[in-house]
C-alpha positions in Angstrom: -27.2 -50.5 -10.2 -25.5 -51.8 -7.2 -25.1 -49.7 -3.6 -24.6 -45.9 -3.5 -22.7 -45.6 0.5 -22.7 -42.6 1.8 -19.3 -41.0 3.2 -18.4 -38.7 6.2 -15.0 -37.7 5.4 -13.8 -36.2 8.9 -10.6 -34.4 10.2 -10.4 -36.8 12.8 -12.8 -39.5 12.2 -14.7 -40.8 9.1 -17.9 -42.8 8.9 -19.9 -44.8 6.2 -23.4 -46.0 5.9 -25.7 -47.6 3.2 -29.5 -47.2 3.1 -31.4 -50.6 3.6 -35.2 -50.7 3.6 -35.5 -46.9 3.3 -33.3 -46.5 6.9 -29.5 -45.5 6.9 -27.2 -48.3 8.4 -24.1 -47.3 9.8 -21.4 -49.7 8.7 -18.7 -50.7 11.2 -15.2 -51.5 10.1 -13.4 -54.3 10.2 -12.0 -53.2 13.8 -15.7 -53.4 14.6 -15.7 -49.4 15.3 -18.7 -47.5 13.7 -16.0 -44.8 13.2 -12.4 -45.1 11.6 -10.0 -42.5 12.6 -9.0 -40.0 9.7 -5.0 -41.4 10.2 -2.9 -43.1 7.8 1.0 -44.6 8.7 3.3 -45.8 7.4 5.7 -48.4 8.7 9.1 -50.0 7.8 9.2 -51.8 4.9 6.3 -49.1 3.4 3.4 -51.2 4.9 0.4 -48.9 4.6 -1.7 -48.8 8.1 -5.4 -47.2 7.7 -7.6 -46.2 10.4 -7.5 -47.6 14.3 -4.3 -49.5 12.9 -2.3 -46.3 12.1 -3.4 -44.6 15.4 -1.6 -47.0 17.4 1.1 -46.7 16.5 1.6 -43.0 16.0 3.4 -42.5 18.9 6.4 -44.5 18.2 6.3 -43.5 14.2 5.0 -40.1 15.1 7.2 -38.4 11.5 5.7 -41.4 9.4 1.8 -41.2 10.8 -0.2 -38.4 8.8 -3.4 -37.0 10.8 -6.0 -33.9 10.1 -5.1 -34.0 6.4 -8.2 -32.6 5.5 -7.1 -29.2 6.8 -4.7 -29.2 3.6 -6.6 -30.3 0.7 -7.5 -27.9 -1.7 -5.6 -25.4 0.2 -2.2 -22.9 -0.9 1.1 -23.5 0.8 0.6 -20.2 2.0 -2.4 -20.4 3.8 -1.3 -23.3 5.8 1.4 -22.2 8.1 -0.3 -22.6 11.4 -1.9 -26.0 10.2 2.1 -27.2 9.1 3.6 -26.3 12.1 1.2 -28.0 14.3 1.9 -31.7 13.2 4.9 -34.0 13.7 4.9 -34.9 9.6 7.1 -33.1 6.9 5.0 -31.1 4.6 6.6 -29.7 1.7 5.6 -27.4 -1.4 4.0 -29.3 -4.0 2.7 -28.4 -7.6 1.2 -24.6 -8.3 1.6 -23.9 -4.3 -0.3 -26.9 -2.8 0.7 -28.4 0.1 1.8 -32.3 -0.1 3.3 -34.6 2.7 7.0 -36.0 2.4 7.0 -39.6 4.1 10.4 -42.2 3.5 11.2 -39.3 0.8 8.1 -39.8 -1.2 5.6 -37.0 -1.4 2.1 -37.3 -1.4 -0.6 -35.1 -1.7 -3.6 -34.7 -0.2 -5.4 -36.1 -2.5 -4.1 -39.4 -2.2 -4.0 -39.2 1.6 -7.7 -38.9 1.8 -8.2 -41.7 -0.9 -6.6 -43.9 1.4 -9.4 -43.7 4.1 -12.0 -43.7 1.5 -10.6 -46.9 0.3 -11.1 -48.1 3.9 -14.5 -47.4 4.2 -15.1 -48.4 0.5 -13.7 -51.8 1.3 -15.3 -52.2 4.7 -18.7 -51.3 2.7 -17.9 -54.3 0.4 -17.1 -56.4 3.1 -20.7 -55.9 4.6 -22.6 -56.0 1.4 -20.6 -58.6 0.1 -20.7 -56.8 -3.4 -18.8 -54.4 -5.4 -19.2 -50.5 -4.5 -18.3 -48.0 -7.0 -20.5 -45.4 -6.4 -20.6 -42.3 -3.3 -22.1 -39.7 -1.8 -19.2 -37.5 0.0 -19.6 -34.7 2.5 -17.6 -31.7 3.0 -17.8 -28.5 5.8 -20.7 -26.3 4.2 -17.6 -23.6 4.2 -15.6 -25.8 2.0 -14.1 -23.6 -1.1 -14.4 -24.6 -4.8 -11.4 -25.8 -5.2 -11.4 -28.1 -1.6 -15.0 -29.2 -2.7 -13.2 -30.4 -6.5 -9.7 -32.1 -4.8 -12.5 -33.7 -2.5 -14.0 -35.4 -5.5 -10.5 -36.3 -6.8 -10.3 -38.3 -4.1 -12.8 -40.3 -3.9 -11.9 -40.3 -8.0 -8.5 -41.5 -6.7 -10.1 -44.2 -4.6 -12.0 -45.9 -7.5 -15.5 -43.9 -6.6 -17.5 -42.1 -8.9 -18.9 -39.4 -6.6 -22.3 -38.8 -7.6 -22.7 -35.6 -5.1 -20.6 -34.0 -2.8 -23.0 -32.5 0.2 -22.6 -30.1 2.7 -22.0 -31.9 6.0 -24.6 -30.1 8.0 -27.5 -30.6 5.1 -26.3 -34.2 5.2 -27.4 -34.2 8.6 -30.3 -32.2 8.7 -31.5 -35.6 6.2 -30.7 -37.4 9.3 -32.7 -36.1 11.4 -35.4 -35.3 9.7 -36.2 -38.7 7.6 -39.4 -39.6 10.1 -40.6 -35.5 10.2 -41.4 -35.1 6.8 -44.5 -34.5 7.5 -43.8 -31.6 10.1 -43.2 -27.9 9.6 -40.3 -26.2 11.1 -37.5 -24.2 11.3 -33.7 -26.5 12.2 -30.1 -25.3 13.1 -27.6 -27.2 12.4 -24.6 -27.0 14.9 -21.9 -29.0 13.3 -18.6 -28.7 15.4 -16.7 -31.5 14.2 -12.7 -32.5 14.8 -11.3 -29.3 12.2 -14.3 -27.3 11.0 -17.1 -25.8 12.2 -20.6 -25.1 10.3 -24.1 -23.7 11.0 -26.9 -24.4 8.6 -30.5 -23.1 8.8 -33.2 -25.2 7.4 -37.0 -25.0 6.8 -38.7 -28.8 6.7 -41.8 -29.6 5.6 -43.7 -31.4 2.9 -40.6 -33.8 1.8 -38.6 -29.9 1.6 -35.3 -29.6 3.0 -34.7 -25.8 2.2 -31.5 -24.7 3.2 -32.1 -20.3 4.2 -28.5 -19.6 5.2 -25.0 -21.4 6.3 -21.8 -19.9 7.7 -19.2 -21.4 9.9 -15.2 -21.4 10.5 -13.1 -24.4 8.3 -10.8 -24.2 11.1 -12.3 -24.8 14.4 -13.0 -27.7 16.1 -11.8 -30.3 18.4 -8.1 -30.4 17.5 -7.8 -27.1 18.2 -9.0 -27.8 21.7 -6.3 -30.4 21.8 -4.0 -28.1 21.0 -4.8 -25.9 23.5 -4.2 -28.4 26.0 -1.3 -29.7 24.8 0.4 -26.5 25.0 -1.1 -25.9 28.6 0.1 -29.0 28.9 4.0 -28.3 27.7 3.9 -25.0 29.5 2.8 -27.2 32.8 5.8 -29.6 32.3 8.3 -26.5 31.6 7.2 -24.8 34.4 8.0 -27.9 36.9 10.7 -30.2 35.3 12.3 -27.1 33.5 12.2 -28.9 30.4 10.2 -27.9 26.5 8.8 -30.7 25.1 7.6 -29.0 22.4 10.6 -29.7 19.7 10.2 -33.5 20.7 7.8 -35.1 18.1 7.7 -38.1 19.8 6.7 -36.3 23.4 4.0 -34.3 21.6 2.4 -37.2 20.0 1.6 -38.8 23.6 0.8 -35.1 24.7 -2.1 -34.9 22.1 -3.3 -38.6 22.9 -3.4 -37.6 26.7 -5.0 -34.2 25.8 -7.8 -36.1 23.6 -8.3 -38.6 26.3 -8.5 -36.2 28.6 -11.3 -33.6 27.1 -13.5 -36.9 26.4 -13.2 -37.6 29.8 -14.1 -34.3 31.1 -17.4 -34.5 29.4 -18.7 -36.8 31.4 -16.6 -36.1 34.8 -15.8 -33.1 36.8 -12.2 -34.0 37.2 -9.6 -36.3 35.6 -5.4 -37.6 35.9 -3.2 -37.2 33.4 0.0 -39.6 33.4 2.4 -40.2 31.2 5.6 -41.8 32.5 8.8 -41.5 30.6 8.0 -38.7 29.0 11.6 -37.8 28.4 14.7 -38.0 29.7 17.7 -35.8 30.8 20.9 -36.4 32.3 19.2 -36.6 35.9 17.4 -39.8 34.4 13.9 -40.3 33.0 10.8 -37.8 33.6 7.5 -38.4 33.9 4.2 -36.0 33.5 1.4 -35.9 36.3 -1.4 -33.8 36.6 -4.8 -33.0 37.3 -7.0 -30.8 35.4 -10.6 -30.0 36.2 -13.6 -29.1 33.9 -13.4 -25.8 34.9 -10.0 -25.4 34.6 -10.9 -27.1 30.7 -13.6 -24.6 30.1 -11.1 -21.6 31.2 -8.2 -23.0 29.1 -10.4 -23.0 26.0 -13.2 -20.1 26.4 -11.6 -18.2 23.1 -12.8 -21.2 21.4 -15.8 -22.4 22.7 -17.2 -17.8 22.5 -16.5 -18.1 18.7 -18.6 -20.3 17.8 -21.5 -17.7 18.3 -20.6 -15.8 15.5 -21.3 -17.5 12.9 -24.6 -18.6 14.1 -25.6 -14.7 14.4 -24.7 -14.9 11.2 -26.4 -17.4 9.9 -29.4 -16.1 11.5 -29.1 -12.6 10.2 -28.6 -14.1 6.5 -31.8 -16.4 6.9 -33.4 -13.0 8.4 -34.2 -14.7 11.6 -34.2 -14.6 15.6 -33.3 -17.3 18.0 -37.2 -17.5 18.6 -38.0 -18.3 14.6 -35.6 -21.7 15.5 -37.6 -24.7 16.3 -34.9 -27.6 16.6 -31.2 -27.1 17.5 -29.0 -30.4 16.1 -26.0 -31.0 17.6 -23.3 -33.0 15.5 -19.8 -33.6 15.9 -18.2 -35.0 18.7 -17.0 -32.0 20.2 -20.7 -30.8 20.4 -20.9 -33.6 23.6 -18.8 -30.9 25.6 -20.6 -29.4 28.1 -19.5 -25.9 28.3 -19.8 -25.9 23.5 -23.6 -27.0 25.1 -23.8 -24.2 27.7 -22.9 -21.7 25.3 -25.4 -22.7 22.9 -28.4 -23.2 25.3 -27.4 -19.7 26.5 -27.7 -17.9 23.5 -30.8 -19.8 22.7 -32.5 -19.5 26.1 -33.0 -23.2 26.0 -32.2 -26.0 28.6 -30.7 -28.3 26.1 -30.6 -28.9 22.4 -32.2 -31.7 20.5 -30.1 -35.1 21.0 -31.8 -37.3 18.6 -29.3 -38.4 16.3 -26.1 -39.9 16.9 -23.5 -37.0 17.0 -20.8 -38.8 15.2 -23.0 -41.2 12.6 -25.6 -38.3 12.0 -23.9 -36.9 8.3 -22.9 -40.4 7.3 -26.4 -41.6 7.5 -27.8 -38.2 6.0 -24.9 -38.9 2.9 -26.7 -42.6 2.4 -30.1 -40.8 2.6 -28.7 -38.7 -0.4 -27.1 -41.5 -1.6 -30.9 -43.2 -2.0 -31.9 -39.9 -3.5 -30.3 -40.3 -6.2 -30.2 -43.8 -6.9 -34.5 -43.2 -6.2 -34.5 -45.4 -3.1 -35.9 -42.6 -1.7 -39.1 -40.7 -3.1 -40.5 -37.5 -2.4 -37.9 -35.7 -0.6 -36.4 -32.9 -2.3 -33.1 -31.0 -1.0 -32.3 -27.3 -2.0 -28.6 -26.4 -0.5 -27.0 -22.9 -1.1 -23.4 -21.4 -1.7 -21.8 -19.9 1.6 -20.4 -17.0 -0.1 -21.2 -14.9 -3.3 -19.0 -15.3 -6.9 -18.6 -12.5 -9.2 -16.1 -10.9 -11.5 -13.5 -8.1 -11.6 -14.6 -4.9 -13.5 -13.1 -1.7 -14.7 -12.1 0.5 -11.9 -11.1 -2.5 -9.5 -15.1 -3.2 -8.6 -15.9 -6.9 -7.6 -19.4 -7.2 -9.4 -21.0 -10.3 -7.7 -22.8 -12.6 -10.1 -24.3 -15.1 -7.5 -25.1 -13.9 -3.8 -24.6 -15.9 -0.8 -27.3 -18.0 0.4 -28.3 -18.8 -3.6 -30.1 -22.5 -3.5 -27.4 -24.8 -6.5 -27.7 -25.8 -8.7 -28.3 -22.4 -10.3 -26.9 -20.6 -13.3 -26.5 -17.0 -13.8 -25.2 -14.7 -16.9 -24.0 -11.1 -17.4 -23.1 -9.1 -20.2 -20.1 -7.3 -20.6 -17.5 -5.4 -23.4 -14.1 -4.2 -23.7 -12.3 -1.1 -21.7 -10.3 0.2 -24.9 -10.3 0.5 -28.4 -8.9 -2.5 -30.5 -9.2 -4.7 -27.4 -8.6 -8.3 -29.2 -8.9 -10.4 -25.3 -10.5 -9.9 -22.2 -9.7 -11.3 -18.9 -12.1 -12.9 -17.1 -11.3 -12.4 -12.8 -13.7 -14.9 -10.9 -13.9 -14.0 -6.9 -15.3 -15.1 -4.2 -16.5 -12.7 -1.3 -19.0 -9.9 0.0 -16.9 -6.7 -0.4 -17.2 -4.1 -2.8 -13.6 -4.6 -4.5 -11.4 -7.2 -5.8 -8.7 -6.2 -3.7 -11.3 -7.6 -0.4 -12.0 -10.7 -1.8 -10.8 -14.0 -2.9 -9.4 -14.7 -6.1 -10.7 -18.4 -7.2 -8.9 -18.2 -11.2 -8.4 -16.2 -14.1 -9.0 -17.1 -17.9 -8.3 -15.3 -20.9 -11.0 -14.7 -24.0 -9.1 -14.2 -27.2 -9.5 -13.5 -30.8 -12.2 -10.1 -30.3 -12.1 -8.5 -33.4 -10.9 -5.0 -33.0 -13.8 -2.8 -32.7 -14.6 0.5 -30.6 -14.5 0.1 -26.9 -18.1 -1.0 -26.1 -19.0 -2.5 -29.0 -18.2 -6.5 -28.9 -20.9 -8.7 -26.6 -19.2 -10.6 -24.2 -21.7 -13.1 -22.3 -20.1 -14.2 -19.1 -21.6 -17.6 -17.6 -21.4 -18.7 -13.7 -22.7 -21.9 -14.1 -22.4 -24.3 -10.0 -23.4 -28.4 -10.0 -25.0 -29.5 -6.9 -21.9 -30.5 -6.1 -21.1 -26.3 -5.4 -18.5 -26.6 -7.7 -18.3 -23.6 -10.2 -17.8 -23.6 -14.0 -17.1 -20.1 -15.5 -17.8 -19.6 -19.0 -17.1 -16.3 -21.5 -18.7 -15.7 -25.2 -18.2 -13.2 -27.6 -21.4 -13.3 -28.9 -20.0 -11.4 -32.7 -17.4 -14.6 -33.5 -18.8 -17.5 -31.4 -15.6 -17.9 -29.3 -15.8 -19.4 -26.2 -13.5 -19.9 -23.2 -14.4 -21.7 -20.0 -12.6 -22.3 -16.5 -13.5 -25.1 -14.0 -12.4 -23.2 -10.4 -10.4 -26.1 -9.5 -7.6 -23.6 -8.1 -5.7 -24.9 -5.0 -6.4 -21.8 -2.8 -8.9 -22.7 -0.2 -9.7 -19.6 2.6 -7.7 -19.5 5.6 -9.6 -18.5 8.8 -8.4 -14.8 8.7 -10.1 -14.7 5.1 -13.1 -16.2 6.1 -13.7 -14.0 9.4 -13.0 -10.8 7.4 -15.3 -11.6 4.2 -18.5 -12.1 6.6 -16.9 -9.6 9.3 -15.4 -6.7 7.5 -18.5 -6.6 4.4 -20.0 -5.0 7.2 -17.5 -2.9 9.2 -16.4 -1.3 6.2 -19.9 -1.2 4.1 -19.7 2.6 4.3 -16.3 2.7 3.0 -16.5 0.0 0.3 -20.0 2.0 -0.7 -17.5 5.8 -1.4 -14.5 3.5 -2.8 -17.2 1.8 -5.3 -18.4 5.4 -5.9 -15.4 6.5 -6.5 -14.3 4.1 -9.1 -17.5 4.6 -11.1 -17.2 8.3 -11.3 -13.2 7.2 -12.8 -14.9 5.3 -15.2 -17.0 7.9 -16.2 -14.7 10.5 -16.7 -12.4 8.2 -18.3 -15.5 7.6 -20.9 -15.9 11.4 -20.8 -12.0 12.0 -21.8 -12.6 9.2 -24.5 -15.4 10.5 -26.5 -13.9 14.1 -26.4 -10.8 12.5 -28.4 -12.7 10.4 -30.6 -14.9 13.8 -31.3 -11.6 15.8 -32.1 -10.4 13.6 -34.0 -13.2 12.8 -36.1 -14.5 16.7 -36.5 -11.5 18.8 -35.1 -11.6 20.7 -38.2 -15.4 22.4 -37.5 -13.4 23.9 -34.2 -11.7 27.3 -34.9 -8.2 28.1 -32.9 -9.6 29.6 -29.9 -12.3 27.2 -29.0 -9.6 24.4 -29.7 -7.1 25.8 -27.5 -9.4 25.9 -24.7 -11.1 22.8 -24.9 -7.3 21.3 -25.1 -6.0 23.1 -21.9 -9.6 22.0 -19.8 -8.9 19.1 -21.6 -5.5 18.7 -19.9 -6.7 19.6 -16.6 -9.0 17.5 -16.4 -6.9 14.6 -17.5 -4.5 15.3 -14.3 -7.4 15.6 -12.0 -8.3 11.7 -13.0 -4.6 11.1 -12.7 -4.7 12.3 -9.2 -7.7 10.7 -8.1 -6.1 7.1 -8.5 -3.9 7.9 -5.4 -6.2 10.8 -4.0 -9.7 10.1 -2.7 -11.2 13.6 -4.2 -14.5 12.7 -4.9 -15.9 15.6 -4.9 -13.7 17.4 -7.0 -13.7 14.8 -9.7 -17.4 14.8 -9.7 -17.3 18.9 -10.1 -14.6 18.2 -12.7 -16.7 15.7 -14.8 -19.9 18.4 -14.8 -17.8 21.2 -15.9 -16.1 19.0 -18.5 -19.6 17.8 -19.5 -21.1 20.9 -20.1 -18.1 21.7 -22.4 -18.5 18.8 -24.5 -22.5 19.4 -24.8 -21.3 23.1 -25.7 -18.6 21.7 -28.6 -21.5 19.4 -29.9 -24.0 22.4 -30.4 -21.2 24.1 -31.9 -20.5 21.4 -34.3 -24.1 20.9 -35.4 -24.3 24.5 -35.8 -21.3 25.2 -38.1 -22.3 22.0 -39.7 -25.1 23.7 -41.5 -27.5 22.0 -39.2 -26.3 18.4 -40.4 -26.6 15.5 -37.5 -23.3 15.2 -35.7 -23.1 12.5 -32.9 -23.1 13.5 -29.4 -19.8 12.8 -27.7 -22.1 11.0 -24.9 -22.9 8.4 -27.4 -21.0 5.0 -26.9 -20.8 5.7 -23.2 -20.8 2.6 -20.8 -22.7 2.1 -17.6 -24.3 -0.5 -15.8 -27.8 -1.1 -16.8 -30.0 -0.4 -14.0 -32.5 -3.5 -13.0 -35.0 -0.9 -11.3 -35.1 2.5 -12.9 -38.4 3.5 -14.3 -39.5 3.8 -17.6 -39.3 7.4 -18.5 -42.3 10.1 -19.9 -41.0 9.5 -23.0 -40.9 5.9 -23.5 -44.9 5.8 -21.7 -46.4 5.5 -25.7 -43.8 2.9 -26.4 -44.9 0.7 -23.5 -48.2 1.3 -24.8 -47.1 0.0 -28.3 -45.8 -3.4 -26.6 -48.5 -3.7 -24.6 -50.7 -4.1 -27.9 -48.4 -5.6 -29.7 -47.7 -8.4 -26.6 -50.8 -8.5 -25.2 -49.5 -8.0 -22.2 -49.9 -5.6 -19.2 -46.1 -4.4 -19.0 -44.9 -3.5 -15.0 -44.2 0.4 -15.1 -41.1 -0.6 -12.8 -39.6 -2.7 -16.2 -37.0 -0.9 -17.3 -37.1 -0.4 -21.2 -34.8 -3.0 -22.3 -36.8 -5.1 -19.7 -39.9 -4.4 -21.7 -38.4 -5.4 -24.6 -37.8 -8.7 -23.5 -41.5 -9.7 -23.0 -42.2 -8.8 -26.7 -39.2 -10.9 -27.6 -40.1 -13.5 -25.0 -43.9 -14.0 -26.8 -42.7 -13.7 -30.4 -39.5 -16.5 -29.8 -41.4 -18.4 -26.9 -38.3 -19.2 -24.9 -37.5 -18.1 -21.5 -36.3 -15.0 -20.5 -32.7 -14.5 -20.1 -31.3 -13.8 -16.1 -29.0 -11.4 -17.0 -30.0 -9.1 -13.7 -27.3 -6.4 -14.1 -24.9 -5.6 -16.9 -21.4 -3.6 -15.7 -18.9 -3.6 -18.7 -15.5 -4.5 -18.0 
């Protein structure tokens, strides 16, 4: 088996390092930089340029000279207008709403962007080794959807990798760092502010454990957007003194964003620096130039929006893990713009610390924690184990318009979970299978990831067919959806390759708005399950009419028709209404009537069985309700029968399970809660 390199595909710069004699190396290019820029050009004559190359001359072929491309893989054409109107490139609308680049009147997609610089690093690795590589480990922001995570892997597919594992780029890093501590106990933070996103991991270390408790972040923040915030201080600057907007002149804002870059590096280390760009354009009072001064505080002032959010998710994070600041240990800085001193002062402010742990190499650290992985795998490296999690919860769509998560947030991957479900009607012969991604309490909140039809049910009474829904996520955090009707053996899967990523609205609201509107989402879930079960109640009252109408004499069937009515229209109303209350008064009275019909049936049925109208209903099995009085000598019976001391919080079908459990000997099923579709 030859090398495994490991692969820091960044917005603005990319790494890639090998593991040699149980240490990460960082590989330099052929440029002799330990980072390549993330920049790919094209010049006359359709001569490819890769890397440091490409970045020179970007001014001069600003329209040919694609930058920050990782901002649109695996993302929607609609969730990318702020992204496309920021770069001097034509982007155009490619297959099933993607977003691809148009250069010389070829499009290309993301895809095939990003395989360019993994081709560069792959080659430069080859060059060093002086042998073939085929194999990588590639990291992606922790906050990176599904379908990002799978065009990702395309890439380095596209490239001529097989990508063993893609890894979350602050767990990458966390390796890094903690290589040499295995043997130490503590708690880690990850601060990972790189050139486009922005992620916070929490991780417990010890005994060769990297245990990743909670993640969160924002995929679009990071050190272009204080670029851009410069640059447009800087256009406004220029405007206000020359008279003149630089902003439609691609050219202009090319050097504007070099100078801008130049300039914030600078400001790390100095209090003060010039900014000069001569010739900057041209009017017909003769050539203009751009000089100014700008001052670290000035800096800080211009971007203090910027460097305040990045507090949020690391509350978050911390709540998720169910931590303080004071359960922290280690704080790790990586990314470059984490060497900006006001990103610092924020973070030893909120931590009450005087500065954060500098031991790795900001801008190598998740490269070398990728080759560490890398070594994992190939078992270079022995008796270090890493657990990483899913940043947001998965689940399906279920009758009333209630998202029904199947995997929480913060669940360690790989990891599989199943639920049961039926059909809504009668005759239903397909199901559709919604997969979302979010924390609120209906579909309409969240993200949809894909949608997959199951067909061929045989007609049968709402209720009835077993349909065994699957969420099945690789290590690589990339989700495989699976339905079963468990009567015919059909099956139907979906790989959520979908080319919707989350934009950063999307992202704030899901963590943001699962709590502002928790109360709300808890009466609008309410509300939708007391639909469901008057809709059930309506049901079975026609199916019992139907079936034994002619036990009912005129007058009782006349009334049960008009309350029957009447109570139709006050469903009807409550899809636009939010009368809770009434509905639920509804739905007793209406109850009571149908237990009245049954005893009245069973009664003029000469004391023959008649089924209830309640029978057949469908509700979500509770994981926590106890077993009743009157299943206490059936608990007994299992316990005799199982030899086993059953918990008196099992619910009865949970009970069940251990006695088929000991007489099949095969795991118990992870079902955890059943709502029917």
């Amino acid at each position: 088996m030859g090398k495994v390199i490991g692969i820091d595909l960044g917005t603005t710069n990319s790494c890639v390092a090998v593991l040699e004699g149980g240490k990460p190396i960082v590989i330099s290019n052929s440029e002799g930089g330990r980072t390549t820029p993330s920049i790919v050009g094209f010049a006359k004559g359709n001569e490819r340029l890769i890397g440091q190359l490409a970045k020179r001359q970007s001014v001069n072929n600003a329209v040919n000279t694609v930058y920050s491309i990782k901002r649109f893989i695996g993302r929607r054409w609609d969730d990318t207008e702020e992204e496309r109107s920021r770069v001097p490139y034509t982007c155009v609308k490619g297959k099933d709403n993607t977003v691809n680049v148009q250069i010389r009147g070829k499009n290309y997609t993301p895809q095939e962007i990003s395989a360019m610089i993994l081709q560069k690093m792959k080659q430069d690795a080859e060059k060093y080794l002086g042998e073939s590589v085929t194999q990588a480990v590639i990291t992606v922001p922790a906050y990176f959807t599904d379908a990002q995570r799978q065009a990702t892997k395309d890439a380095g597919t596209i490239a001529g990798l097989e990508v063993l594992r893609i890894i979350n780029e602050p767990t990458a890093a966390s390796l890094s760092y903690g290589l040499d501590k295995q043997d130490q106990d503590q708690t880690i933070l990850v601060f990972d502010l790189g050139g486009g996103t922005f992620d916070v991991s929490i991780l417990q270390l010890g005994d060769g454990v990297f245990e990743v408790k909670a993640t969160s972040g924002n995929n679009h923040l990071g050190g272009d957007d204080f670029d851009n915030y410069l640059v447009r201080w800087l256009v406004e600057e220029f405007r206000d003194r020359e008279g003149t907007d630089l902003s439609a002149d691609k050219m202009a804002l090319q050097r504007l964003r070099e100078a801008a870059e130049k300039a914030k590096i600078e400001l790390s280390s100095a209090k003060i620096t010039n900014i000069n760009l001569p010739f900057i354009t041209a009017d017909e009072t003769g050539p203009k130039h751009l000089e100014t001064q700008l001052t670290r505080a000035k800096f800080e002032k211009l971007v203090q929006s910027l460097t305040k959010s990045t507090v949020k998710p690391v509350a978050q994070a911390l709540k998720d893990a169910g931590m303080t600041p004071e359960n922290i240990d280690k704080i790790i800085l990586v990314g470059g713009s984490t060497r900006i001193p006001v990103v610092q002062a924020v973070i030893s402010n909120y931590f009450n610390i005087k500065t954060p742990d500098t031991s790795v190499n900001p801008d190598e650290a998740v490269a070398s924690g990728a080759a560490i992985q890398a070594g994992i795998l190939g078992g270079e490296v022995k008796e270090l184990l890493l657990l990483d999690v899913i940043p947001l919860s998965l689940g399906l769509e279920t009758l009333g318009g209630i998202y029904t998560k199947v995997i929480e947030r913060n669940t360690t991957i790989p990891t599989s979970r199943s639920q049961m479900y039926s059909t809504a009607v009668d005759g239903q012969t397909s199901v559709e299978i919604h997969v979302l991604q979010g924390e609120r309490a209906m579909v309409k909140d969240n993200k949809s990831l894909g949608k997959f039809l199951l067909k061929g049910i045989p007609p049968a009474p709402r209720g009835v067919p077993q349909i065994e829904v699957n969420f099945d996520i690789d290590a690589n955090g990339i989700l495989k959806v699976k339905a079963l009707d468990l009567g015919t053996g059909r099956e139907q899967s979906i790989e959520i390759s979908n080319t919707g990523g989350l934009n950063e609205a999307e992202i704030q609201r899901m963590q943001q708005e699962a709590e502002i509107y928790a109360e709300q989402d808890i009466q609008q879930q309410k509300l939708a399950e007391l639909r469901n079960q008057a809709d059930t109640l309506l049901y079975n009252y026609e199916a019992t009419i139907k079936e034994h109408g002619d036990f009912i004499d005129e007058q009782l069937a006349t009334e049960l028709e008009e309350s029957y009515e009447h109570f139709k229209q006050v469903l009807i109303n409550s899809r636009t209404e939010n009368n809770y209350d009434q509905l639920n008064q509804h739905i007793e009275e209406f109850r009571k009537k149908l237990f009245a019909l049954g005893e009245t049936l069973y009664d003029q049925s000469g004391g023959e069985k008649i089924d209830s109208p309640e029978k057949g209903k469908i509700t979500q099995l509770p994981i926590d309700s106890e077993i009743t009085e009157e299943e206490t000598s059936e608990k007994e019976t299992l316990e005799e029968e199982t030899n086993t001391p059953i918990d008196s919080n099992l619910t009865k079908k949970e009970a069940t399970s251990v006695k088929v459990e000991k007489s099949t000997e095969e795991p118990e099923s992870e079902f955890g809660k059943n709502p029917f579709l």
